[in-house]
C-alpha positions in Angstrom: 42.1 -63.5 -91.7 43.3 -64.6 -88.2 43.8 -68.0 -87.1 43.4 -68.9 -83.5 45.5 -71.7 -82.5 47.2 -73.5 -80.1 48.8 -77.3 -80.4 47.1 -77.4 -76.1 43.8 -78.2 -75.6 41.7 -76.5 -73.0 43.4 -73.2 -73.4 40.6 -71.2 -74.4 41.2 -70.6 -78.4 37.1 -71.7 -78.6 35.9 -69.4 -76.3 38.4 -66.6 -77.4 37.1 -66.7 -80.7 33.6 -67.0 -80.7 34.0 -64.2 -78.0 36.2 -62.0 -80.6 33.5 -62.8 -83.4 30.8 -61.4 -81.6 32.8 -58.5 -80.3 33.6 -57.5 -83.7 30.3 -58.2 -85.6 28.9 -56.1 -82.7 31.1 -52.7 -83.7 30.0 -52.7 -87.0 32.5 -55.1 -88.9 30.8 -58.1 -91.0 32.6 -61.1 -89.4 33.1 -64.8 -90.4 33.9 -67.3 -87.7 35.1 -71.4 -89.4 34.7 -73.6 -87.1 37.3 -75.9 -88.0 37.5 -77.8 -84.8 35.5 -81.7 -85.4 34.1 -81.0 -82.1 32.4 -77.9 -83.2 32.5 -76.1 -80.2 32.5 -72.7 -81.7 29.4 -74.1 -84.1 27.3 -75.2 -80.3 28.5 -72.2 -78.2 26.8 -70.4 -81.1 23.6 -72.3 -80.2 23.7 -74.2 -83.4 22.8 -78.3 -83.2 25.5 -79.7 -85.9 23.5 -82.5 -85.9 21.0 -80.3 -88.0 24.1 -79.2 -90.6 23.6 -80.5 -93.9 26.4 -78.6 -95.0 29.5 -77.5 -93.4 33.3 -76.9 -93.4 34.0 -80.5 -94.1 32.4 -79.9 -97.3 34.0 -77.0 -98.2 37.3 -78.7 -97.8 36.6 -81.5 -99.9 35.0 -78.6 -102.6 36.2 -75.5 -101.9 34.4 -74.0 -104.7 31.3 -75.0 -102.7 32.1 -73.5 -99.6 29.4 -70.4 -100.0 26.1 -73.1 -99.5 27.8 -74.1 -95.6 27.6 -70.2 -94.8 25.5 -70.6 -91.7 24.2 -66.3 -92.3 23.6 -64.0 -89.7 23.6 -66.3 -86.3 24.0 -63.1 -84.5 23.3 -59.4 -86.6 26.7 -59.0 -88.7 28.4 -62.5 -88.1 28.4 -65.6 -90.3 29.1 -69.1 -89.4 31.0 -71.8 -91.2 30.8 -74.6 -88.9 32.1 -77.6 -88.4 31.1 -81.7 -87.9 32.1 -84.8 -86.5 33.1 -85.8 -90.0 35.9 -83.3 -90.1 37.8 -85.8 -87.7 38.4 -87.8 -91.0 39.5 -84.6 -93.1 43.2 -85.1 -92.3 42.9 -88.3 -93.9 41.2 -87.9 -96.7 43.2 -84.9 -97.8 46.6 -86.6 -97.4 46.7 -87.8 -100.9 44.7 -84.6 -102.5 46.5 -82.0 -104.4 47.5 -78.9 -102.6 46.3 -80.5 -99.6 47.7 -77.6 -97.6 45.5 -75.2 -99.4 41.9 -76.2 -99.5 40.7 -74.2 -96.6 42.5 -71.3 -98.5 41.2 -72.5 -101.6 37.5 -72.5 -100.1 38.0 -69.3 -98.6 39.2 -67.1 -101.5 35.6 -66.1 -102.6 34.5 -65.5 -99.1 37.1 -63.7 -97.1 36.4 -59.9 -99.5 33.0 -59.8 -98.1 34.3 -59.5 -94.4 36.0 -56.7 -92.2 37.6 -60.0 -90.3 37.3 -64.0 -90.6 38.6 -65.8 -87.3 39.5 -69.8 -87.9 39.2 -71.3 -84.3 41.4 -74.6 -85.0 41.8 -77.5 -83.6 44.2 -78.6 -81.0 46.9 -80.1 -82.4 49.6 -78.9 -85.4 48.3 -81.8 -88.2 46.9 -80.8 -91.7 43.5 -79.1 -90.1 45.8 -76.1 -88.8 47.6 -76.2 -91.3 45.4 -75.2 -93.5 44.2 -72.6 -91.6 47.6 -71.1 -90.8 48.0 -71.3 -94.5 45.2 -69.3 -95.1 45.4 -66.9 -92.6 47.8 -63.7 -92.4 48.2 -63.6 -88.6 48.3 -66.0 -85.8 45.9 -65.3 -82.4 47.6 -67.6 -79.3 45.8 -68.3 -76.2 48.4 -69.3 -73.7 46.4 -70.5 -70.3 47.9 -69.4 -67.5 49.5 -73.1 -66.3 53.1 -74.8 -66.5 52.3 -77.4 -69.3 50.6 -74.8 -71.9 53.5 -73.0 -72.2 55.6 -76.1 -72.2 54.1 -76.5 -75.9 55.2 -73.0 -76.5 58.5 -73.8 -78.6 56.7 -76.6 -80.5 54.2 -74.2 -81.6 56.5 -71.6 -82.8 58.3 -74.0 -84.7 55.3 -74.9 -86.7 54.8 -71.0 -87.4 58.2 -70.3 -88.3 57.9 -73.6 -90.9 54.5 -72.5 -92.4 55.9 -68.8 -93.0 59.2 -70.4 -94.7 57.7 -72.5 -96.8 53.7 -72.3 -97.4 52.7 -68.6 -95.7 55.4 -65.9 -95.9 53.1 -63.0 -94.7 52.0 -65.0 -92.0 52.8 -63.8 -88.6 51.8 -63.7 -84.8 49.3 -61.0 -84.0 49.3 -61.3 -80.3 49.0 -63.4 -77.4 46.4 -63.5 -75.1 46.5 -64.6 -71.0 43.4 -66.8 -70.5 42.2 -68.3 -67.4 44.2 -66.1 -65.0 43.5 -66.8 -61.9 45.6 -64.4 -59.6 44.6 -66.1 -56.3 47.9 -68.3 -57.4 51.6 -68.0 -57.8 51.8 -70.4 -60.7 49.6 -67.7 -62.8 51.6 -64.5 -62.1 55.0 -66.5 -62.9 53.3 -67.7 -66.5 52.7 -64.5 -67.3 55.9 -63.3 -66.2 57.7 -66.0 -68.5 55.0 -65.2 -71.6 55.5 -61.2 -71.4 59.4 -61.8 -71.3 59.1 -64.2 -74.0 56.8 -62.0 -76.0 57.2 -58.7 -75.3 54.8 -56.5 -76.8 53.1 -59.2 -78.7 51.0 -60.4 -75.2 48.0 -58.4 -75.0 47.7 -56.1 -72.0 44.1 -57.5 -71.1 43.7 -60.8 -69.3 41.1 -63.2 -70.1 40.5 -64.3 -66.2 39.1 -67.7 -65.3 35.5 -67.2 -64.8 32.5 -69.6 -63.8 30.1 -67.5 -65.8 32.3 -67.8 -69.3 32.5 -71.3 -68.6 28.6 -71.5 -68.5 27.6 -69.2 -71.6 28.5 -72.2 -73.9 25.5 -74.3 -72.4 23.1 -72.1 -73.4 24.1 -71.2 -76.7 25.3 -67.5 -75.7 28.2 -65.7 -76.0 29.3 -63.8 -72.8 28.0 -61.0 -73.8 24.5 -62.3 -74.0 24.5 -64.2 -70.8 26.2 -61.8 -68.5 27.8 -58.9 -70.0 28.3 -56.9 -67.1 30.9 -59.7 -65.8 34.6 -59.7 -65.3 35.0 -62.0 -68.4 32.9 -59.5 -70.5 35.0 -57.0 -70.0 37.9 -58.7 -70.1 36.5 -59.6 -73.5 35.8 -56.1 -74.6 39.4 -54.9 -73.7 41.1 -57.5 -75.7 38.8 -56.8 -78.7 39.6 -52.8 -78.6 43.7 -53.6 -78.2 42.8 -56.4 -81.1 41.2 -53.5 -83.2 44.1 -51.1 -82.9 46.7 -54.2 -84.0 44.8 -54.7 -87.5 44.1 -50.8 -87.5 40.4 -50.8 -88.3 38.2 -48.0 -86.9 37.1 -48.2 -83.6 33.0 -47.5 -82.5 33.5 -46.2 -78.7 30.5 -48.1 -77.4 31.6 -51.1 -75.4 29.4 -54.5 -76.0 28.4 -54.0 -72.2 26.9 -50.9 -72.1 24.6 -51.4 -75.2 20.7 -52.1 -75.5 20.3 -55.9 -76.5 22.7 -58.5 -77.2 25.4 -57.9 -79.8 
């Protein structure tokens, strides 16, 4: 299970993960994708009207052992949806006086997670109980860092909050990688941030670059991932290189067909 988070909004953990989902259900490996944003971004870039949602992940917080009727099954061939609400926004405070408060997304997970290859948690940004949760359940940690000054600014705060969660909730927990999103190499400010992040990180940044891209930006507004509305762009590709080095990381099999090249959408 890999959380993708990031205390920064506007960063890109949204797009990066309903990209990854589809990029994985695509090759092959049964995916789950919890929305557990309120904003439910990931739940509309799917094409899905939350508005609609009798059930969702603020359920399965409040009754984990519930959590199977909010499956959203097969939005795309091979991945399912757990998605979010508006009422999630209230989550934080409701579970502050619940028992193992930092545990219910775990807790609603635990039945679940066996019947995938890979579950991705796009969180919300900020570091309160939500992400906790997640980063509780999870076993790695995905980071977008957007290629600006005040993203990585939040850097240190952000590894703090790791480095508590694996001390005292999470010890198997750890970063996976970091990703480079909206790169745009037209400007000085972007080559330095990846400078700083590759010398802060080492071998943890990804090699591919997630650039910043008009066409990525629109996908959401009609309900399509990128590699439905234009997978012969930049950000497709981009997209498709991350998932392969992504692949190698949790060392499941590879299929040698990039999403691009295929018949259909993924």
């Amino acid at each position: 299970m890999i959380a993708v988070a990031n205390q920064k909004g506007g960063v890109g953990k949204t797009t990066t993960a309903v990209q990854l989902a589809a990029f994985f259900a695509h090759r092959g490996f049964r995916t789950l994708l919890v929305d557990l944003d309120p904003q439910a971004n990931a739940t509309s870039s799917l094409g899905i009207d939350r508005g609609q949602l009798e059930t969702t992940v603020y359920e399965a917080l409040l009754e984990p052992e519930g959590a199977e009727s909010a499956v959203l099954a097969d939005v795309r061939p091979g991945l399912d949806l757990l998605p979010s609400s508006g009422l999630l926004a209230g989550a934080e405070v409701e579970l502050v006086a619940t028992p193992q408060r930092e545990f219910r997304l775990r807790a609603a997970l635990q039945h679940l997670a066996p019947r995938y290859a890979v579950v991705l948690v796009d969180c919300p940004p900020s570091l309160g109980l939500l992400t906790v949760n997640a980063l509780v359940a999870a076993r790695a940690v995905l980071v977008p860092i957007q290629c600006e000054y005040l993203p990585l600014e939040g850097l240190a705060q952000l590894v703090t909050t790791l480095d508590l969660v694996k001390r005292r909730l999470n010890p198997p927990l750890d970063v996976i990688g970091v990703v480079l999103t909206m790169f745009d190499a037209r400007t000085r400010l972007a080559l330095q941030v990846v400078q700083e992040v590759r010398r802060a990180f080492g071998a943890r940044v990804f090699r591919a670059i997630i650039p910043r891209a008009v066409r990525l930006a629109e996908a959401p507004s009609h309900g399509q991932t990128i590699f439905e509305y234009d997978p012969a762009s930049r950000a497709a590709r981009a997209y498709n290189e991350l998932g392969a080095e992504l692949l190698e990381r949790l060392g499941l099999c590879t299929v040698p067909e990039p999403i691009e090249s295929a018949q259909g959408t993924p």
